[in-house]
mmCIF file of the N, C-alpha and C atoms, coordinates in Angstrom:
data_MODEL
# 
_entry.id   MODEL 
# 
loop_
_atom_site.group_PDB 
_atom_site.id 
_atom_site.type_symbol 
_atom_site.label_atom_id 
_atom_site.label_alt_id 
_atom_site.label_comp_id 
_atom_site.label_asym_id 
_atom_site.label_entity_id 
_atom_site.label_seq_id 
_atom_site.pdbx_PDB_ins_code 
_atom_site.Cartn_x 
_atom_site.Cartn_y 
_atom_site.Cartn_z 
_atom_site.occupancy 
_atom_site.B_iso_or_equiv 
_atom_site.pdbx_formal_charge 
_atom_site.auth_seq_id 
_atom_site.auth_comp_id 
_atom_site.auth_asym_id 
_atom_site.auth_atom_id 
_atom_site.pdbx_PDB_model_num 
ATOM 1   N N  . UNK A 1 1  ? 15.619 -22.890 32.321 1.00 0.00 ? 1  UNK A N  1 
ATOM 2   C CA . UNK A 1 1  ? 16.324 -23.501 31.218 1.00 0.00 ? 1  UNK A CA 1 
ATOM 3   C C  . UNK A 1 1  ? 16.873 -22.391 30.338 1.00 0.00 ? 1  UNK A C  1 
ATOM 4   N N  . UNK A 1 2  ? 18.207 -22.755 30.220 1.00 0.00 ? 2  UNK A N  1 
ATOM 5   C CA . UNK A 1 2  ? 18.732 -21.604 29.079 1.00 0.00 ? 2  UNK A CA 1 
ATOM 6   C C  . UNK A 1 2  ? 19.319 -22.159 27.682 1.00 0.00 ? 2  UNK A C  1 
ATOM 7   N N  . UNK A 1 3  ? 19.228 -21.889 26.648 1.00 0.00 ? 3  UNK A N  1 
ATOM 8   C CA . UNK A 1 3  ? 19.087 -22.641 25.866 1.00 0.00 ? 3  UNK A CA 1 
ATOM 9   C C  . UNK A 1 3  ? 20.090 -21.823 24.397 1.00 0.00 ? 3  UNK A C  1 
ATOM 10  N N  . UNK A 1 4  ? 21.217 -22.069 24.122 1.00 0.00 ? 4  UNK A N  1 
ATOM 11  C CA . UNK A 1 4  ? 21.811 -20.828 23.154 1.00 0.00 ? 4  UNK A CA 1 
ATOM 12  C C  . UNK A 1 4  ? 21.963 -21.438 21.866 1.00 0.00 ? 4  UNK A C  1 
ATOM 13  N N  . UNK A 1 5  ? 21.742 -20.653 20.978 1.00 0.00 ? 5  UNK A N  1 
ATOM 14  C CA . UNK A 1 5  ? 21.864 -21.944 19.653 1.00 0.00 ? 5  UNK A CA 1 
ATOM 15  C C  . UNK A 1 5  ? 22.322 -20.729 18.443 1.00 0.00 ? 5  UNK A C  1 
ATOM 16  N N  . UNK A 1 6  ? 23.513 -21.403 17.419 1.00 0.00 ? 6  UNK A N  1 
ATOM 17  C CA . UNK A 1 6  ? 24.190 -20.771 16.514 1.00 0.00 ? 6  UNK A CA 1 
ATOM 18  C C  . UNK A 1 6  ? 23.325 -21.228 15.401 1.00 0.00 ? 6  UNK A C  1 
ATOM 19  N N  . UNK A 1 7  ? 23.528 -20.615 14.095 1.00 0.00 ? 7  UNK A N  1 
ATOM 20  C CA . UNK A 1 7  ? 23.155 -20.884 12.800 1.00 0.00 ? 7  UNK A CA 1 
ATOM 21  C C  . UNK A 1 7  ? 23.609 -22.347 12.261 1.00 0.00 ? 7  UNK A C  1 
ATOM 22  N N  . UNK A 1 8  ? 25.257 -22.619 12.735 1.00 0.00 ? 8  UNK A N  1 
ATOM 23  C CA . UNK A 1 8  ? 25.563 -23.624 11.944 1.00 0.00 ? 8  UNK A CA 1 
ATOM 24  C C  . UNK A 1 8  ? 26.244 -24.813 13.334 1.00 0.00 ? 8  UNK A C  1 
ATOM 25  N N  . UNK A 1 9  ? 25.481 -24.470 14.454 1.00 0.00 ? 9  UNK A N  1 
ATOM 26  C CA . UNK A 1 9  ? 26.463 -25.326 15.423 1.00 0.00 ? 9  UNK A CA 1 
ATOM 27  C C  . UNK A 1 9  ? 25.105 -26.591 15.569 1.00 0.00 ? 9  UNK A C  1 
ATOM 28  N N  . UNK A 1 10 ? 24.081 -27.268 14.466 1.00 0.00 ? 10 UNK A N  1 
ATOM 29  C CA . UNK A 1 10 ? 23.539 -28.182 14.473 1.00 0.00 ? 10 UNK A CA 1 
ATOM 30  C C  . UNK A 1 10 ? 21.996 -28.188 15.249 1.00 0.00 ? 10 UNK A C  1 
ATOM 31  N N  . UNK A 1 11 ? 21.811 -27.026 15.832 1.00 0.00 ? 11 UNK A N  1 
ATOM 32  C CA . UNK A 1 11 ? 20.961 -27.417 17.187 1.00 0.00 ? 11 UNK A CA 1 
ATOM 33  C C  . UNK A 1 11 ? 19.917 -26.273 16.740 1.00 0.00 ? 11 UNK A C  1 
ATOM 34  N N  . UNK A 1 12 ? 20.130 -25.497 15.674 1.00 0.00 ? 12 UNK A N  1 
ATOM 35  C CA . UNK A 1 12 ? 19.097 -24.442 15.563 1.00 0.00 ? 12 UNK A CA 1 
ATOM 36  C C  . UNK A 1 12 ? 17.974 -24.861 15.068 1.00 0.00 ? 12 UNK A C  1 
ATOM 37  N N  . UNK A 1 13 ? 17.164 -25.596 14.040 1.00 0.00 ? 13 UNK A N  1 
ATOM 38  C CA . UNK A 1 13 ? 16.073 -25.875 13.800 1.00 0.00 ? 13 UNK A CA 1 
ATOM 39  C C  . UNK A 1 13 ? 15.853 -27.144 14.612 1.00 0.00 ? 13 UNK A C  1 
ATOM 40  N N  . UNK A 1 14 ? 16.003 -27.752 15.599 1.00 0.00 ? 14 UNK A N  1 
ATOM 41  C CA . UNK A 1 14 ? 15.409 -28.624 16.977 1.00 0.00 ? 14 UNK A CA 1 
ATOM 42  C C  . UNK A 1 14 ? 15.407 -27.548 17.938 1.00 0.00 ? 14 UNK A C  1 
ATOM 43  N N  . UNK A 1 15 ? 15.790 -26.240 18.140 1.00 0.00 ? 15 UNK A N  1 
ATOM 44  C CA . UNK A 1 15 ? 15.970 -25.563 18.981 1.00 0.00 ? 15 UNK A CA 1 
ATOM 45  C C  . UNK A 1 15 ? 14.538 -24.864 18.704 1.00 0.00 ? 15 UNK A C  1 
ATOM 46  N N  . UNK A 1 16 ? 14.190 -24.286 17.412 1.00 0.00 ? 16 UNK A N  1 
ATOM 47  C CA . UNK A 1 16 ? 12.660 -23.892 16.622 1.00 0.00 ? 16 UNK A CA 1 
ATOM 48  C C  . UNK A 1 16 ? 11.428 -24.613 16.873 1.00 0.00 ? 16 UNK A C  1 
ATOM 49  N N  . UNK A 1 17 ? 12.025 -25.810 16.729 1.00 0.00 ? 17 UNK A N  1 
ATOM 50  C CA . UNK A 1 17 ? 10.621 -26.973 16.565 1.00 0.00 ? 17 UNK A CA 1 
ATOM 51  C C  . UNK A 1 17 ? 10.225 -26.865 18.544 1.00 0.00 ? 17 UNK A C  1 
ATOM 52  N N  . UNK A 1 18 ? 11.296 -27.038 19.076 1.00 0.00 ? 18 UNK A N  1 
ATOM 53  C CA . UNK A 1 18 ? 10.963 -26.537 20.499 1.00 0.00 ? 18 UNK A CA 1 
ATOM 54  C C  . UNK A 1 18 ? 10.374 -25.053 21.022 1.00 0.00 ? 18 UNK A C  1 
ATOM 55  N N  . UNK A 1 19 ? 11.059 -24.475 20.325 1.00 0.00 ? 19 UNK A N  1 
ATOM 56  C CA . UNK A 1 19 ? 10.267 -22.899 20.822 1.00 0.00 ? 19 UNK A CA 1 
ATOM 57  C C  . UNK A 1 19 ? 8.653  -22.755 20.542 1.00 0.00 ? 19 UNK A C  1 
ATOM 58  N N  . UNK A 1 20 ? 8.680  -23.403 19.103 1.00 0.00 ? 20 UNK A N  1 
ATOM 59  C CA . UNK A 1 20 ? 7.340  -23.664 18.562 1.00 0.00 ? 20 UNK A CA 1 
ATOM 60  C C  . UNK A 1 20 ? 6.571  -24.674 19.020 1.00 0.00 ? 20 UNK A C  1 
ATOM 61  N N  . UNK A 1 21 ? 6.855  -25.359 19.999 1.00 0.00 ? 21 UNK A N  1 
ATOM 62  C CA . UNK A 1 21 ? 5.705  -26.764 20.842 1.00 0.00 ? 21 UNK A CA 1 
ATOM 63  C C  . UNK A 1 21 ? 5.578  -25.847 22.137 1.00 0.00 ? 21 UNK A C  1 
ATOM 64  N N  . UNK A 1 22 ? 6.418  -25.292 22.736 1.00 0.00 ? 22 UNK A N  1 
ATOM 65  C CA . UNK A 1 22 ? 6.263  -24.108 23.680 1.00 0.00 ? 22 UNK A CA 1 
ATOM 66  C C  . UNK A 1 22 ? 4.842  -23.011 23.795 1.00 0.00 ? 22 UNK A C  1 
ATOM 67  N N  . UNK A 1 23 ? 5.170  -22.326 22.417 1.00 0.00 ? 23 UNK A N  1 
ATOM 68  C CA . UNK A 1 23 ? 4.242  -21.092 22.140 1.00 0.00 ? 23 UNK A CA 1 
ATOM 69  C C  . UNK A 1 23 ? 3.034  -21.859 21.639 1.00 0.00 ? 23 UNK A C  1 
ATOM 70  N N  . UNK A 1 24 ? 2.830  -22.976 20.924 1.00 0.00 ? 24 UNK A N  1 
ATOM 71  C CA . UNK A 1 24 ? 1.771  -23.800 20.711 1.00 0.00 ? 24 UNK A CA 1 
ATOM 72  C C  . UNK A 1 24 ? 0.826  -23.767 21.862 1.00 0.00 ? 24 UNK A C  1 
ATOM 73  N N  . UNK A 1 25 ? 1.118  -24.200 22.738 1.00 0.00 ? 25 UNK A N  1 
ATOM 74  C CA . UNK A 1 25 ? 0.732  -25.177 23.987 1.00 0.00 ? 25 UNK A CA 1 
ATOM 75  C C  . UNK A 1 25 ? 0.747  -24.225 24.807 1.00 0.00 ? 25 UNK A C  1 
ATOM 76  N N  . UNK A 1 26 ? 1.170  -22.957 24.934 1.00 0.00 ? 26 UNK A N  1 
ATOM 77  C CA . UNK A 1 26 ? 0.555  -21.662 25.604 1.00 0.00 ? 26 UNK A CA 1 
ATOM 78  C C  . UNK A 1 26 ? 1.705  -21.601 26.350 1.00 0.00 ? 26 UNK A C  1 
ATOM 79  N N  . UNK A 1 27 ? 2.831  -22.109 26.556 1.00 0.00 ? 27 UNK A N  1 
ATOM 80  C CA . UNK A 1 27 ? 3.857  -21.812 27.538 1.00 0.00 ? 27 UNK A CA 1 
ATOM 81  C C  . UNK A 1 27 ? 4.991  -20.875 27.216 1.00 0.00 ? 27 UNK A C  1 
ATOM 82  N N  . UNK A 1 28 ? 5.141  -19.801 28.428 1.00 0.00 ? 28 UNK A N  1 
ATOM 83  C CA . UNK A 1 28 ? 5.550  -18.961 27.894 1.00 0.00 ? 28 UNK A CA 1 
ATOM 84  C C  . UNK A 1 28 ? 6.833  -18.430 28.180 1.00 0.00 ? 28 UNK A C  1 
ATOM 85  N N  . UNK A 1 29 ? 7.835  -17.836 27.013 1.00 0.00 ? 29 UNK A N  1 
ATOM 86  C CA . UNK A 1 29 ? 9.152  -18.051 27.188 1.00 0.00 ? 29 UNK A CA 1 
ATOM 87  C C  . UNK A 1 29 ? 9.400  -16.723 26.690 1.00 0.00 ? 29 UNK A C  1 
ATOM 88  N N  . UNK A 1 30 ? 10.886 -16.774 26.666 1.00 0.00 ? 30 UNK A N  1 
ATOM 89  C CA . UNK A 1 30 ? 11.938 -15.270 26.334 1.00 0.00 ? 30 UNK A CA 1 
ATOM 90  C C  . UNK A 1 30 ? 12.510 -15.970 25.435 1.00 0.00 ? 30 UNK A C  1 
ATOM 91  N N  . UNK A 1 31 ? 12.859 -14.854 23.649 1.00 0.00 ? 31 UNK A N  1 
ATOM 92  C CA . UNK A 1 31 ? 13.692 -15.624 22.675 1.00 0.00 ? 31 UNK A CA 1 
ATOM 93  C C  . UNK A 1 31 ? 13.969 -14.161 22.627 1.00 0.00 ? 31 UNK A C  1 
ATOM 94  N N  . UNK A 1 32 ? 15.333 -13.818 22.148 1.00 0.00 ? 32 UNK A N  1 
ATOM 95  C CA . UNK A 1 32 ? 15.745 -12.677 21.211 1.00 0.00 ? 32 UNK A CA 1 
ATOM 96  C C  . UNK A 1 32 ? 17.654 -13.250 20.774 1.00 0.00 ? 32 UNK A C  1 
ATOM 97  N N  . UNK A 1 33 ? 17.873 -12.324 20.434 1.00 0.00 ? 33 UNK A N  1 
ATOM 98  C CA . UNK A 1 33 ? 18.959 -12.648 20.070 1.00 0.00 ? 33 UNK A CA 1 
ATOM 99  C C  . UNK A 1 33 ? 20.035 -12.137 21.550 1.00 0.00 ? 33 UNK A C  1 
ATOM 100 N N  . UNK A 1 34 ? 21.458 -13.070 21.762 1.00 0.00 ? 34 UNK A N  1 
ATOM 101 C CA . UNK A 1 34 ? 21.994 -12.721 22.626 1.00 0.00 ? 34 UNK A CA 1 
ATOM 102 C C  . UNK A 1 34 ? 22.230 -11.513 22.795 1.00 0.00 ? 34 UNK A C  1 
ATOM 103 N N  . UNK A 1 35 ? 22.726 -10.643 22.007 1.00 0.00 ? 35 UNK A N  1 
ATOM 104 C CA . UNK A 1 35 ? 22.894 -9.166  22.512 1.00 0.00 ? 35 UNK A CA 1 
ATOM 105 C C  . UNK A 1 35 ? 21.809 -8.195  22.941 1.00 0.00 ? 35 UNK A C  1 
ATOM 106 N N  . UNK A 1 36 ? 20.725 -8.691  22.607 1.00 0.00 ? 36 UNK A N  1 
ATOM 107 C CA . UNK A 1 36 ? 19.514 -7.972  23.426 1.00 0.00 ? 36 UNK A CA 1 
ATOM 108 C C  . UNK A 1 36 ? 19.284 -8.533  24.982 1.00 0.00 ? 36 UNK A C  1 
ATOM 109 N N  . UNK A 1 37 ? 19.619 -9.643  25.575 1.00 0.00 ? 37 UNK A N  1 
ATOM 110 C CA . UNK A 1 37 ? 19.227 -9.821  26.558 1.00 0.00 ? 37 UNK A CA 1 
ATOM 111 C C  . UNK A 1 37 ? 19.731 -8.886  27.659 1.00 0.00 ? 37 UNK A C  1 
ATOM 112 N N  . UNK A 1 38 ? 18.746 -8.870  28.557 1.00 0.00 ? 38 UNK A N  1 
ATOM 113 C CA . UNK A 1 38 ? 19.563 -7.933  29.764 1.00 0.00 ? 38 UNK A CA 1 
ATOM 114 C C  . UNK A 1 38 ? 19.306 -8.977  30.905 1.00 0.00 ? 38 UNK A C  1 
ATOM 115 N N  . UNK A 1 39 ? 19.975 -8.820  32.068 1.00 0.00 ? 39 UNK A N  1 
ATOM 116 C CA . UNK A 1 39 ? 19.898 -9.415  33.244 1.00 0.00 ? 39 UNK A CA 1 
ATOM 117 C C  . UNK A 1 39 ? 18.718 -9.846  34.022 1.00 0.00 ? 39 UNK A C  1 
ATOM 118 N N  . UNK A 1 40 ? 17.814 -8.877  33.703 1.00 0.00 ? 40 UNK A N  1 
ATOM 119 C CA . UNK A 1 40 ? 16.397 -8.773  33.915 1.00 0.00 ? 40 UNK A CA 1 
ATOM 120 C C  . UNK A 1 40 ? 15.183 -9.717  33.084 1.00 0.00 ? 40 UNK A C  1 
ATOM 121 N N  . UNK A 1 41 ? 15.956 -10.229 31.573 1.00 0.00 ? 41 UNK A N  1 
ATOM 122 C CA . UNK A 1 41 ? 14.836 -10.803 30.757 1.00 0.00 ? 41 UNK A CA 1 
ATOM 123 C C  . UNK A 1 41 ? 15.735 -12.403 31.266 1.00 0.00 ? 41 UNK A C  1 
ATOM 124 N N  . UNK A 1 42 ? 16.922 -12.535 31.464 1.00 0.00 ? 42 UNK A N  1 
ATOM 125 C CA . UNK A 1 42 ? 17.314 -13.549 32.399 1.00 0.00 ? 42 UNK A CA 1 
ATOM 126 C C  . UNK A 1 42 ? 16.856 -13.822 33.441 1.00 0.00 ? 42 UNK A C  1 
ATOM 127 N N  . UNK A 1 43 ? 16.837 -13.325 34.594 1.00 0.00 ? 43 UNK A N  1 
ATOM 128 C CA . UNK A 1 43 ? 16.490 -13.499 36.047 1.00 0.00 ? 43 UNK A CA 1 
ATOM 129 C C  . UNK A 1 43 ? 14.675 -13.808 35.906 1.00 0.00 ? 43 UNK A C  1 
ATOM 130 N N  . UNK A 1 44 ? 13.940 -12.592 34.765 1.00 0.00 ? 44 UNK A N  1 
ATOM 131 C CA . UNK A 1 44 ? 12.278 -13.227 35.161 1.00 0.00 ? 44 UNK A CA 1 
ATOM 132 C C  . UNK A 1 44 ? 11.922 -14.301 34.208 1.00 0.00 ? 44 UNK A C  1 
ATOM 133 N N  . UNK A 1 45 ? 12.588 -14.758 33.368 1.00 0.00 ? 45 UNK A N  1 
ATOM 134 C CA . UNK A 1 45 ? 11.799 -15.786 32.749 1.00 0.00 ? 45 UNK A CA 1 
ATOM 135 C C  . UNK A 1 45 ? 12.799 -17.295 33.165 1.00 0.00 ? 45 UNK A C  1 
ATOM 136 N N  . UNK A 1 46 ? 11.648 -18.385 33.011 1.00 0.00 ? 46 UNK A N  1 
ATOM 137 C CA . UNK A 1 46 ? 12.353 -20.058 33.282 1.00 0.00 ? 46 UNK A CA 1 
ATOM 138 C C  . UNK A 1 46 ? 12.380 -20.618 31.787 1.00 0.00 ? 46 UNK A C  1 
ATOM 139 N N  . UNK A 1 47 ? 12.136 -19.783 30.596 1.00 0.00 ? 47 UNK A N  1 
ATOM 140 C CA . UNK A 1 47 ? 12.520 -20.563 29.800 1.00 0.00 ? 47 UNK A CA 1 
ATOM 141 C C  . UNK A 1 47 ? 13.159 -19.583 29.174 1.00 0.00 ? 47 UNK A C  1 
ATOM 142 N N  . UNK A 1 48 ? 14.505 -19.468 28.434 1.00 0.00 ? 48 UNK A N  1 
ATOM 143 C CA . UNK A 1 48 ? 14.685 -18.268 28.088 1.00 0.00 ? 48 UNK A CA 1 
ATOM 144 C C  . UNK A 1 48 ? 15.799 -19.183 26.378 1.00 0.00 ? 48 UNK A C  1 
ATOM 145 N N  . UNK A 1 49 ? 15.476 -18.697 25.413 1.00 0.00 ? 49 UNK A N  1 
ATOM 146 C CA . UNK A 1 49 ? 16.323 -19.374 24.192 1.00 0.00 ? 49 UNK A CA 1 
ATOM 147 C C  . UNK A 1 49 ? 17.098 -17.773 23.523 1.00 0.00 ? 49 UNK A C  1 
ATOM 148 N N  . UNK A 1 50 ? 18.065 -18.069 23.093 1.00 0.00 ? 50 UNK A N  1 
ATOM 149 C CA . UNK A 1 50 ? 19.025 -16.929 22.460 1.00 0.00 ? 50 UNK A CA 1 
ATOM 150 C C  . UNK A 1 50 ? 19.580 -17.529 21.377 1.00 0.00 ? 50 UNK A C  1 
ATOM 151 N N  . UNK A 1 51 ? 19.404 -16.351 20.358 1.00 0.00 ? 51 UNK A N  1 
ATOM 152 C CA . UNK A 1 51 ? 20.252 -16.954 19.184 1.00 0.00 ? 51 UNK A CA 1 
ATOM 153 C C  . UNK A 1 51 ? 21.428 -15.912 19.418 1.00 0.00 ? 51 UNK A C  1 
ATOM 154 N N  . UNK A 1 52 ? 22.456 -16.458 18.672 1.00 0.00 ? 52 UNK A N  1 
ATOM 155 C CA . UNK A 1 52 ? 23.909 -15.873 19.040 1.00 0.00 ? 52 UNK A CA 1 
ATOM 156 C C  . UNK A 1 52 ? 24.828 -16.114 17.326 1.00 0.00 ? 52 UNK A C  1 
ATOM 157 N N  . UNK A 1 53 ? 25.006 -14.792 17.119 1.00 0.00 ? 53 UNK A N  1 
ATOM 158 C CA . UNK A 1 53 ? 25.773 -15.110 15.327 1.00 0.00 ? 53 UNK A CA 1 
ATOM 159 C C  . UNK A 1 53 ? 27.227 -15.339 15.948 1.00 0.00 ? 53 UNK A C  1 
ATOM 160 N N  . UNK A 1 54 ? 27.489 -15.575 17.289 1.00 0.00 ? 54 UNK A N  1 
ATOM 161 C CA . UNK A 1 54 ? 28.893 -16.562 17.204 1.00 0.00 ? 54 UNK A CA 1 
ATOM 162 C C  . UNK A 1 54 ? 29.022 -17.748 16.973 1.00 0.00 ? 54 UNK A C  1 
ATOM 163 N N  . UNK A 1 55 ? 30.557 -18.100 16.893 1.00 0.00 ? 55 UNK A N  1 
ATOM 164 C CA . UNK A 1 55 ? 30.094 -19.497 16.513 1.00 0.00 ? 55 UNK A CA 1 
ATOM 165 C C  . UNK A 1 55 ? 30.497 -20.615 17.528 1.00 0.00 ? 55 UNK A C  1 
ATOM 166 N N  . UNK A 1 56 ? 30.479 -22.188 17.833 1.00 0.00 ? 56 UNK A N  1 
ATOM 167 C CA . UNK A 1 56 ? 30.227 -22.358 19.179 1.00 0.00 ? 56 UNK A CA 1 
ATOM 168 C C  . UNK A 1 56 ? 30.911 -22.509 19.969 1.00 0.00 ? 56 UNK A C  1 
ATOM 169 N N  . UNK A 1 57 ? 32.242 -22.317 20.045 1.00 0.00 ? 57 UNK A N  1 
ATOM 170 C CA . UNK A 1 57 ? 33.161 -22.237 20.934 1.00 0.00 ? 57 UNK A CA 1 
ATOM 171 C C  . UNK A 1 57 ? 33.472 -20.722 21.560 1.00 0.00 ? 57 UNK A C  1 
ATOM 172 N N  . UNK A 1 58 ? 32.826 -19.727 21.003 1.00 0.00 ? 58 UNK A N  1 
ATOM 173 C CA . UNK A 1 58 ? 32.638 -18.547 21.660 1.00 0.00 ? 58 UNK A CA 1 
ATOM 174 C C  . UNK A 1 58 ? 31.592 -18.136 22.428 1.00 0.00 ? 58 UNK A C  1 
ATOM 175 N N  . UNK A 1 59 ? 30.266 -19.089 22.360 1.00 0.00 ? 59 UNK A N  1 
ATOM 176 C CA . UNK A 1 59 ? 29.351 -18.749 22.977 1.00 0.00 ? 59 UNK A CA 1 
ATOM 177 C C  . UNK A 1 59 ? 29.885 -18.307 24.307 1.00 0.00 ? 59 UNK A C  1 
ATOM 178 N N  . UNK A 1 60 ? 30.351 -19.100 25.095 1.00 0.00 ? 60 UNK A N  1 
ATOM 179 C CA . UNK A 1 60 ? 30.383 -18.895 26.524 1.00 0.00 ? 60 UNK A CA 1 
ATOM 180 C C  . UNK A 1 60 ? 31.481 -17.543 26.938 1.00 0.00 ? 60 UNK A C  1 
ATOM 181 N N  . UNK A 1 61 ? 32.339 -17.858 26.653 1.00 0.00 ? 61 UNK A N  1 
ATOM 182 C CA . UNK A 1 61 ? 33.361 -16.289 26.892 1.00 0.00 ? 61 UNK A CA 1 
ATOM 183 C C  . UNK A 1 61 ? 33.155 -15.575 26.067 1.00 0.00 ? 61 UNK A C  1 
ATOM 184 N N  . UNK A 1 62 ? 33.258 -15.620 24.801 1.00 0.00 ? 62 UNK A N  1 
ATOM 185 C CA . UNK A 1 62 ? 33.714 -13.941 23.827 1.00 0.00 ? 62 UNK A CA 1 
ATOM 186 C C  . UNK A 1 62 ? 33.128 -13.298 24.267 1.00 0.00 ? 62 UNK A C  1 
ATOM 187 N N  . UNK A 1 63 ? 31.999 -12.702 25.112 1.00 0.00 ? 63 UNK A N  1 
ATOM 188 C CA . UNK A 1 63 ? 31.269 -11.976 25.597 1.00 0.00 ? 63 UNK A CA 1 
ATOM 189 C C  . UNK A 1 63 ? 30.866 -11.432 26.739 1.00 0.00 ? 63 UNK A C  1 
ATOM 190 N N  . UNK A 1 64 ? 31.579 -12.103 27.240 1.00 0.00 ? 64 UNK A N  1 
ATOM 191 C CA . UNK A 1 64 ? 31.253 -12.253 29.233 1.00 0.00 ? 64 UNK A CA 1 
ATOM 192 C C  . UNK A 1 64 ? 29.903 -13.038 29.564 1.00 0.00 ? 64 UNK A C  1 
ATOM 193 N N  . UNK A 1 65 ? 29.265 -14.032 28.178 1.00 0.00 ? 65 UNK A N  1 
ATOM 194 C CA . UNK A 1 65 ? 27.880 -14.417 28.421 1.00 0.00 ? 65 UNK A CA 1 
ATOM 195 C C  . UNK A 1 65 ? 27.956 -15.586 29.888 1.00 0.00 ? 65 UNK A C  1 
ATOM 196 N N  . UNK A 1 66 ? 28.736 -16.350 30.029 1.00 0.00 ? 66 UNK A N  1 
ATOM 197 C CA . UNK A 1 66 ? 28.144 -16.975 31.165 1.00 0.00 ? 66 UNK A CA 1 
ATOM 198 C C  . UNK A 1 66 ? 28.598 -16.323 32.334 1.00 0.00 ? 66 UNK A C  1 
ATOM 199 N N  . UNK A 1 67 ? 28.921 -15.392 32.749 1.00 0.00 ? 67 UNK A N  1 
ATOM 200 C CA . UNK A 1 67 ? 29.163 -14.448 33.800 1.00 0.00 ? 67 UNK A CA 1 
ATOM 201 C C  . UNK A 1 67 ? 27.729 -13.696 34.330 1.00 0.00 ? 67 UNK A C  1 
ATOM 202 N N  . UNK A 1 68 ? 27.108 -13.412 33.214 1.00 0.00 ? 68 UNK A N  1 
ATOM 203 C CA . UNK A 1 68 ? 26.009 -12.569 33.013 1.00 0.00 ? 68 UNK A CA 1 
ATOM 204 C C  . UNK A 1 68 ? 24.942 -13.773 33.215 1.00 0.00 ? 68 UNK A C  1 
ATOM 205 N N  . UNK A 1 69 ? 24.962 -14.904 32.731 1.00 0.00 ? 69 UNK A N  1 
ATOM 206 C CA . UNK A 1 69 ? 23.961 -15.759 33.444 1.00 0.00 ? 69 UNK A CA 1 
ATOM 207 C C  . UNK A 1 69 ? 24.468 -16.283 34.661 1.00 0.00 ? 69 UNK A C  1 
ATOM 208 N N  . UNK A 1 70 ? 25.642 -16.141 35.509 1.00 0.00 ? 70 UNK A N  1 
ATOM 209 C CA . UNK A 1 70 ? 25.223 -16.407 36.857 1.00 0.00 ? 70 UNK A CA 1 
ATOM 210 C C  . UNK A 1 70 ? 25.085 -15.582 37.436 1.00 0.00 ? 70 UNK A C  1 
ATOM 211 N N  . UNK A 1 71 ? 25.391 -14.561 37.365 1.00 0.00 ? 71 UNK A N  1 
ATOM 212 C CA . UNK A 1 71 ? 24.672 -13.111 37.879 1.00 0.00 ? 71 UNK A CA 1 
ATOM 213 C C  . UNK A 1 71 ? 23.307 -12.938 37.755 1.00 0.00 ? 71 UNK A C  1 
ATOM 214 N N  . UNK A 1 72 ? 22.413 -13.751 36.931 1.00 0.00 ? 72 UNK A N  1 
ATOM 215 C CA . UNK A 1 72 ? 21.348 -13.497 36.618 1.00 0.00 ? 72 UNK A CA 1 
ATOM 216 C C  . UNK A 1 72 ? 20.946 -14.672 37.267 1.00 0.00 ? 72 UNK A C  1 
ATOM 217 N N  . UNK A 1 73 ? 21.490 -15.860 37.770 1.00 0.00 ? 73 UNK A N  1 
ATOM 218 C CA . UNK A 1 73 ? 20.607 -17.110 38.088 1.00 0.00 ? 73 UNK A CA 1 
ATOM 219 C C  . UNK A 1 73 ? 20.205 -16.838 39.861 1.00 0.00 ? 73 UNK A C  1 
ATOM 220 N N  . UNK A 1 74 ? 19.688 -17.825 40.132 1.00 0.00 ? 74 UNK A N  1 
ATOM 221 C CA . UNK A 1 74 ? 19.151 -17.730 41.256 1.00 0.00 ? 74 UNK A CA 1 
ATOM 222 C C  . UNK A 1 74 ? 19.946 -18.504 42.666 1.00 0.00 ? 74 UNK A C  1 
ATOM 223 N N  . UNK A 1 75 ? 21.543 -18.644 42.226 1.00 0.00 ? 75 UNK A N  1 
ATOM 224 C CA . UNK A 1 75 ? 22.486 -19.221 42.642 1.00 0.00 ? 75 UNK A CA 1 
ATOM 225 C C  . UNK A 1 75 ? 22.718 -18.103 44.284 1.00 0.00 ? 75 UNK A C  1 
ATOM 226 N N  . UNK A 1 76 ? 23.247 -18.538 45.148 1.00 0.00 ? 76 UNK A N  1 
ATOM 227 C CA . UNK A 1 76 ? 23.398 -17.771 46.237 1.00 0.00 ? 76 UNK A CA 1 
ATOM 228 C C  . UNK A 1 76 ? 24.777 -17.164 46.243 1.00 0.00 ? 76 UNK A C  1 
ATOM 229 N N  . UNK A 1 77 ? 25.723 -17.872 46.080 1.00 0.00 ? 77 UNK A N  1 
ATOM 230 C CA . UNK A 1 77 ? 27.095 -17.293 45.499 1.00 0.00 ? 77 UNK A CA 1 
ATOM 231 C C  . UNK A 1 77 ? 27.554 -17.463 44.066 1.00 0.00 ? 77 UNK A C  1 
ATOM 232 N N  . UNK A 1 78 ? 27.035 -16.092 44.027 1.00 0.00 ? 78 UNK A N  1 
ATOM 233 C CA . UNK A 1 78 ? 27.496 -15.797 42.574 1.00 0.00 ? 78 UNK A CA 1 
ATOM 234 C C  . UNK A 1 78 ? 28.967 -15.105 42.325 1.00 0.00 ? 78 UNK A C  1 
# 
């Protein structure tokens, strides 16, 4: 599960209350902010949440970010 959430695109504190029933309950995930992730904190973890100070119509391109998650998924043609 990948999970990206902005400051003001609605989804960030339900996105918290989830990270936090997660780490509660002992299950264990990847959070940092999008520009720290590398390919590697993608590919080993199944739950992985990113905060991103873009806003939400840039998530996916301004960055090359969903390029970098299918390169990172477990897809056969990537």
């Amino acid at each position: 599960m990948l999970n990206i959430y902005t400051d003001h695109g609605g989804t960030k504190d339900e996105t918290e209350k989830l990270m936090a029933a997660y780490q509660t309950n002992g299950i264990g995930l990847y959070s940092d902010e999008d520009t720290n992730a590398t390919p590697e904190n993608l590919g080993n973890n199944k739950l992985v949440f990113l905060h991103t100070d873009m806003v939400h119509n840039d998530v996916v391109a301004k960055r090359g970010t969903f390029g970098q998650f299918l390169n990172s998924s477990c897809l056969e043609d990537k």
